[in-house]
N, C-alpha and C positions, 0 to 999 in steps of 0.2 A: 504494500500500500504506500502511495506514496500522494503528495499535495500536485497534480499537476496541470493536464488537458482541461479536466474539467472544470477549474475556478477558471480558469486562462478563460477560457470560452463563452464561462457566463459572465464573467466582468465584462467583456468586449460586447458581448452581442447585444446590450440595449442603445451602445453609439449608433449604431446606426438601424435602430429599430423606429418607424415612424407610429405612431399612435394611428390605431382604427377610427373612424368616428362613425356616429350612426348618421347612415343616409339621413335622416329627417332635419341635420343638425350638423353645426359645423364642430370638429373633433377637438376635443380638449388638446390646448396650444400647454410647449413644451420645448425649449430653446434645444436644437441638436448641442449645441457649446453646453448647458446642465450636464446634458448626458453624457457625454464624453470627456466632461470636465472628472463627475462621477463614475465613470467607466475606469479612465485612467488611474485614480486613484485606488479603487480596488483589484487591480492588476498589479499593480505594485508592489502594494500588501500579497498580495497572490504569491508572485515572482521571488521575494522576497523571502516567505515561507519554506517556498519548495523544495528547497534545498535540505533545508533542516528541519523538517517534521516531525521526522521519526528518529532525530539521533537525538542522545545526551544534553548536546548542548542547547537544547532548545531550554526554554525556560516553560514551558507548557505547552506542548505542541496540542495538546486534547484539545484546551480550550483553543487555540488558533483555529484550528481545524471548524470547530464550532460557530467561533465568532465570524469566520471568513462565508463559509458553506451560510449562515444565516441570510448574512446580508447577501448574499448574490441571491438567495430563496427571495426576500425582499424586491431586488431588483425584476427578478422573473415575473413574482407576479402583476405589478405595478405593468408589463405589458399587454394586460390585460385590458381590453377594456367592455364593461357588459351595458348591451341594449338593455332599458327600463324594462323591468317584469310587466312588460302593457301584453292585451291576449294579441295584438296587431305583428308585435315581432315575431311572433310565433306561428300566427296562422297559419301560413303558409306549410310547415312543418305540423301541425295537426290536420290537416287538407289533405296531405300527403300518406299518414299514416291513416285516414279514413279510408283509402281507397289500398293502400296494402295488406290492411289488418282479416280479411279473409284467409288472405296466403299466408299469412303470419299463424295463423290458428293450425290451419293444415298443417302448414312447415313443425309448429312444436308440437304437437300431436304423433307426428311422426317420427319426431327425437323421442319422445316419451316413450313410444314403442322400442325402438331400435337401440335406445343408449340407457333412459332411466332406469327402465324396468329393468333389464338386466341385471343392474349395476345395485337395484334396491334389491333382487333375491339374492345375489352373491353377498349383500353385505347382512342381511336381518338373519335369524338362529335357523334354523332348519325347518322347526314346525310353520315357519313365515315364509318359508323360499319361493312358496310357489305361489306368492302375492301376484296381483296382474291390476290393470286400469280396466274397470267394465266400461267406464264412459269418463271421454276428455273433452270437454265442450269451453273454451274461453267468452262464448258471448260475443255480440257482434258490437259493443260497445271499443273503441281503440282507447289507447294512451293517451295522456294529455302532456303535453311539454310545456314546463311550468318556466324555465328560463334560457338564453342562450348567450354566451361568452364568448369571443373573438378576441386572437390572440395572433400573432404574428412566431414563430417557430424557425430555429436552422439547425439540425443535427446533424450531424457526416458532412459540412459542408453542402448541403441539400434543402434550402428553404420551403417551408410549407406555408399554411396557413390552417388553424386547428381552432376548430368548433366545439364547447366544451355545451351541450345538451341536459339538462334536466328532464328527468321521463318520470312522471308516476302514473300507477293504473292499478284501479278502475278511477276515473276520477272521483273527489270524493261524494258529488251529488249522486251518481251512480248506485251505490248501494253494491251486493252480494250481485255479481252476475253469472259465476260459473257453475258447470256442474262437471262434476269431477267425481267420478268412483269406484275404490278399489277394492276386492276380494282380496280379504286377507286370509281368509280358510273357504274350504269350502262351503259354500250359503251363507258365508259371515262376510258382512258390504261396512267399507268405512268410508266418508263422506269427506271432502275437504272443503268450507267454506269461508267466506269472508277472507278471501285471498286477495291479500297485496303486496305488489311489487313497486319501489321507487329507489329512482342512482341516478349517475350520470352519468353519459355515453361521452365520448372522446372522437370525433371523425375529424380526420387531417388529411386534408389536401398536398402532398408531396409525392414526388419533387415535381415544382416547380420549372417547367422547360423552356427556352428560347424560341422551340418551333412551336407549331402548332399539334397540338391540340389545347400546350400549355401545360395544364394539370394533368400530369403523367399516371396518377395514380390515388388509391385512394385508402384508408385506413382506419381501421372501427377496432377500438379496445376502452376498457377504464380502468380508473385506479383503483377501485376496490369492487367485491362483487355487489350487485343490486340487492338492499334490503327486501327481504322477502318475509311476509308474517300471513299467518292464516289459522286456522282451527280443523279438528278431528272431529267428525257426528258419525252419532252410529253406535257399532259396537266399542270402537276406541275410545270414547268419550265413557263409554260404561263400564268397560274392562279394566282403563287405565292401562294403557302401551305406551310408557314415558319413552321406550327405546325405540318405537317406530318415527314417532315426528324427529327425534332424534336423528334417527338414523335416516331419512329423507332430508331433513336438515345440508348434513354431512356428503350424500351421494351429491345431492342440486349444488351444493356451493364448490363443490371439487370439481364437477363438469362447465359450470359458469367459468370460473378460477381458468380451467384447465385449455377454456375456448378464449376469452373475453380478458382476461384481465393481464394487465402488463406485468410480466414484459409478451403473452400473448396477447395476437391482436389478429382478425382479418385483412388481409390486404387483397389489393385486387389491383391489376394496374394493363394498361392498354399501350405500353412503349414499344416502339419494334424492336428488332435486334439489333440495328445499329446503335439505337436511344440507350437500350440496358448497359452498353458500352460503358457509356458517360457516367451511369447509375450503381450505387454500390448495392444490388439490390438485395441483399445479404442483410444487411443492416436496417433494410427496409421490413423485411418480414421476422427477423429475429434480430430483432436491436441488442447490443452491449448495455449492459448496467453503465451506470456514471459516478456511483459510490456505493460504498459498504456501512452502512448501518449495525452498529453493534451493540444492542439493544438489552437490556436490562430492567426487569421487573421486579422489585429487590424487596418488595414485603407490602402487605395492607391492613390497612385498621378499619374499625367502629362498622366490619360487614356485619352483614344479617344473619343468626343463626336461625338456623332452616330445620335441624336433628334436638329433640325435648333431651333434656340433661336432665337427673332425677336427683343432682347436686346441686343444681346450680344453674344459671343463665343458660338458655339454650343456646348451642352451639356450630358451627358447620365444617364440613371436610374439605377446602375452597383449591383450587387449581385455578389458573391463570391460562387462557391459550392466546398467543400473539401469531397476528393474521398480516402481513404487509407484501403484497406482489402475491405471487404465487407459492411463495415459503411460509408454513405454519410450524409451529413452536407451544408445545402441553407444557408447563411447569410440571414436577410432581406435587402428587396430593398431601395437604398437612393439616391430619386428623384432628378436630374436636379443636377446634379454635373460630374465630373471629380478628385475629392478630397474626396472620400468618408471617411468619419470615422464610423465600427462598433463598437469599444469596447469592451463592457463584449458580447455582443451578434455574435459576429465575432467565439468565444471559444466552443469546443465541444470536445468530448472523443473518440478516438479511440485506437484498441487492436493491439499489434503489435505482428508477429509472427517468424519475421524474422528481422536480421538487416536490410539489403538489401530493406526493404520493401518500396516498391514508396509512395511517395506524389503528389495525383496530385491535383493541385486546378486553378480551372479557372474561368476568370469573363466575367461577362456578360454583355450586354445592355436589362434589360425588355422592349420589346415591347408590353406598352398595347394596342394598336387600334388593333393589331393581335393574340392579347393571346402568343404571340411567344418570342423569344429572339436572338438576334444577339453577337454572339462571339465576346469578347474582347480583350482576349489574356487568356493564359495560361501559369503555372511554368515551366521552363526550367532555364538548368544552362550550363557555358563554359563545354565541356568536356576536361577533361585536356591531355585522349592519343590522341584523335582528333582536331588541334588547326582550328579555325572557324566554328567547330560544334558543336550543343547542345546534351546535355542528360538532360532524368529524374532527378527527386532530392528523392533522398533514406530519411528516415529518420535518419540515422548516420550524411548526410550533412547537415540538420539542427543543430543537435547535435554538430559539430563542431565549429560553430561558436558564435559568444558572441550575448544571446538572443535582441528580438526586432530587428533584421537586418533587412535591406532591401533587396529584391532579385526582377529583373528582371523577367516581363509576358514579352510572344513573341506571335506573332502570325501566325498561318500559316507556311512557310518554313524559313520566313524571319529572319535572324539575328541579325537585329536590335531590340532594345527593346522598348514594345506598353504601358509600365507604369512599375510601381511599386508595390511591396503589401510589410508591414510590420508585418512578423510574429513573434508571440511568444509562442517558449514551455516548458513544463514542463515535463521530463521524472521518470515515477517511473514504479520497477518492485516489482514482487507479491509475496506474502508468506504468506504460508496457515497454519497461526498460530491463534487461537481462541481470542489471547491475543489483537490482533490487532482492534479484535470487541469490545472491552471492552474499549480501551484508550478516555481518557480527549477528549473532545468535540476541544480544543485550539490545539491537536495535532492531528486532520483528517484534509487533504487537504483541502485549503478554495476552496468551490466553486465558479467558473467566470461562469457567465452565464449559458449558459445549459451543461456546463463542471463540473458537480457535483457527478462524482460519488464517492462513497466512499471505496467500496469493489466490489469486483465479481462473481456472484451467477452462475455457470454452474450445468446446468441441463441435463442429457442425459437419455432421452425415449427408452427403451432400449424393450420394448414387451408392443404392444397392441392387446386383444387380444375379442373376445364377441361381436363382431358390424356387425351388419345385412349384409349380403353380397349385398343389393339394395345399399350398404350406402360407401362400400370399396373400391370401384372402384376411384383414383385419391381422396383419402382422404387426409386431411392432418392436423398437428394437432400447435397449437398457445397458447405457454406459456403466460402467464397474471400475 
């Protein structure tokens, strides 16, 4: 790990970024001389760093690393600029999904067959395996898009332009509109209702070409998977199956995760073959991280005990799981408490690929007599354009503030807060210098816990080719 590419890139790249402005209005005015006055200055510092990050003589490289990676997160998103939540900016984009949204129903209906199911009998106990969907129906009502954000983008030397989407559904005048249901034994039918889904979609226009067509290409991913909430009727709701929504839970967010969320993304792109020349298109469908997050859950207080004590205060058996990109992280479980302390075991590695990139981490109550678990609360933070409402926590608002803080779980819709958790991180970004494999053992990142790694080995499979056609069908292949 080392300070390099990536501050260099994001200090420079707001000099010459012009501000969007909304058609209706002329664009918020912003001397290019600010920015580049600004730019330069945190290059510097950048430059400056690099050298000595990770050795001795640094006087605190953690926090540099911190304090530098914040403000360029700062600079990043200030490129931002969002059209008024009016319904007019969006029309268009709800118009659009009115007339897709039949195909849309088919299209996941058809995943549900071919990928869900599957994936929900391989994961539930054996008496469950031969669960199936009697009926998958979404309703003919579409998604509503609540806001949309325009940003100016250059990664790989490859300029874009990326549309940052809010989607929820069913709207909320809408009410229950699906019907959904599945045989979990035989003649025994479980219901799913009051199903909602809300996130935000990510489509980026890149790269940006000098001929025509222009826009070479096009890109759909986000940074965290879509909040999903719904309810069990039926037998479930009377049995009590904590481990089936569970484990539906778990299949849905891993297949979302494993399609949608960065550093997967769809791409699709129309360049010919001379065009892909020009084009790294490598990095276009499986982008590089741009830092390492080395994250840290290190204890929580004043949680809810969930298990009756026949001594004393009720108590709970609480785990932490942290979710960022496509890497997930269980703490172990720490029985008969509300005070939980993990330590070095709390600590794990994730790849960042975006400032903006979410953190989500939420705790649990293990239920052993059910094999299951009961929600605790989960990260949330004030949002500051919305006063009494929460959002996400990015990993920049980590980066902000002075490590080991305390930050507020919530739980459910509620505002109030259900405990504490005290995190702690470590930010480094990457450079693909050979020199870096060869330094003094005293200047590689000390390992905490299972947060040990030291460099980053990408691998991309790029043609297989010789394998029996009995054997090709849903192959897939497992680096080691």
């Amino acid at each position: 790990f080392a300070l390099a590419p990536w501050l260099r890139s994001r200090a420079s790249a707001p000099a010459n970024n012009a501000w969007m402005g909304n058609c209706k209005g002329a664009p918020t005015a912003r001397s290019d001389e600010s920015w580049r006055h600004n730019a330069e200055r945190v290059l510097a510092e950048a430059v400056t760093a690099a050298g000595s990050l990770l050795t001795p003589g640094h006087e605190d490289p953690i926090a540099k690393a911190r304090e530098l990676i914040a403000a360029i997160g700062d600079a990043a998103n200030k490129k931002h600029v969002t059209n008024e939540e009016k319904t007019s900016d969006v029309a268009w984009l709800n118009f659009v999904a009115t007339e897709i949204w039949p195909y849309v129903n088919l299209a996941v209906k058809n995943l549900i067959k071919t990928t869900i199911e599957p994936e929900l009998q391989a994961s539930l106990p054996s008496p469950l395996s031969c669960i199936t969907f009697k009926t998958f129906d979404l309703g003919n009502v579409p998604p509503s898009f609540t806001h949309l954000n325009v940003s100016k983008t250059n990664r790989k030397n490859h300029p874009g332009v990326e549309l940052c989407i809010g989607v929820t559904w069913p709207p909320e005048e809408k009410g229950d509109l699906v019907d959904i249901r599945l045989e979990v034994l035989p003649g025994i039918e479980v219901g799913i209702q009051q199903l909602k889904i809300s996130g935000e979609v990510y489509v980026v226009l890149r790269p940006l070409m000098e001929t025509l067509p222009i826009v070479g290409g096009l890109q759909v991913t986000m940074v965290a998977p879509p909040r999903i909430s719904y309810n069990l009727s039926g037998a479930a709701k009377l049995m009590k199956f904590p481990f089936l929504k569970s484990t539906m839970n778990s299949v849905i967010t891993k297949l979302l995760t494993d399609l949608l969320v960065v550093p997967n993304r769809v791409f699709v792109h129309w360049l010919t073959l001379e065009q892909q020349k020009e084009v790294d298109m490598s990095s276009m469908q499986y982008p590089q991280p741009e830092a390492i997050v080395r994250l840290g859950v290190l204890e929580a207080r004043n949680l809810e005990g969930k298990d009756w004590n026949p001594i004393g205060n009720p108590t709970s058996d609480p785990f932490a799981r942290i979710h960022i990109g496509d890497r997930f992280y269980s703490t172990p479980v720490i029985q008969k408490t509300v005070t939980p302390k993990w330590g070095d075991d709390g600590w794990f590695d994730f790849l960042v690929y975006l400032p903006e990139q979410i953190v989500e981490i939420e705790l649990f109550d293990q239920d052993w007599l059910l094999n299951g678990k009961e929600k605790l609360g989960f990260l949330m933070m004030q949002d500051e354009k919305n006063e009494g409402s929460l959002r996400k926590v990015a990993v920049t608002d980590l980066l902000r503030v002075p490590d080991k803080s305390w930050w507020k779980i919530y739980h459910g819709k509620k505002t109030e807060a259900a405990g504490e958790i005290c995190i702690s991180v470590q930010a480094f970004a990457l450079d693909c210098s050979k020199a870096l494999l060869m330094r003094p053992k005293e200047e590689i990142p000390r390992a905490i816990g299972k947060a040990n790694a030291q460099a980053l080995l990408s691998v991309q499979i790029r043609l297989l080719r010789g394998l029996p056609r009995k054997f090709a069908a849903g192959a897939g292949m497992k680096c080691i």
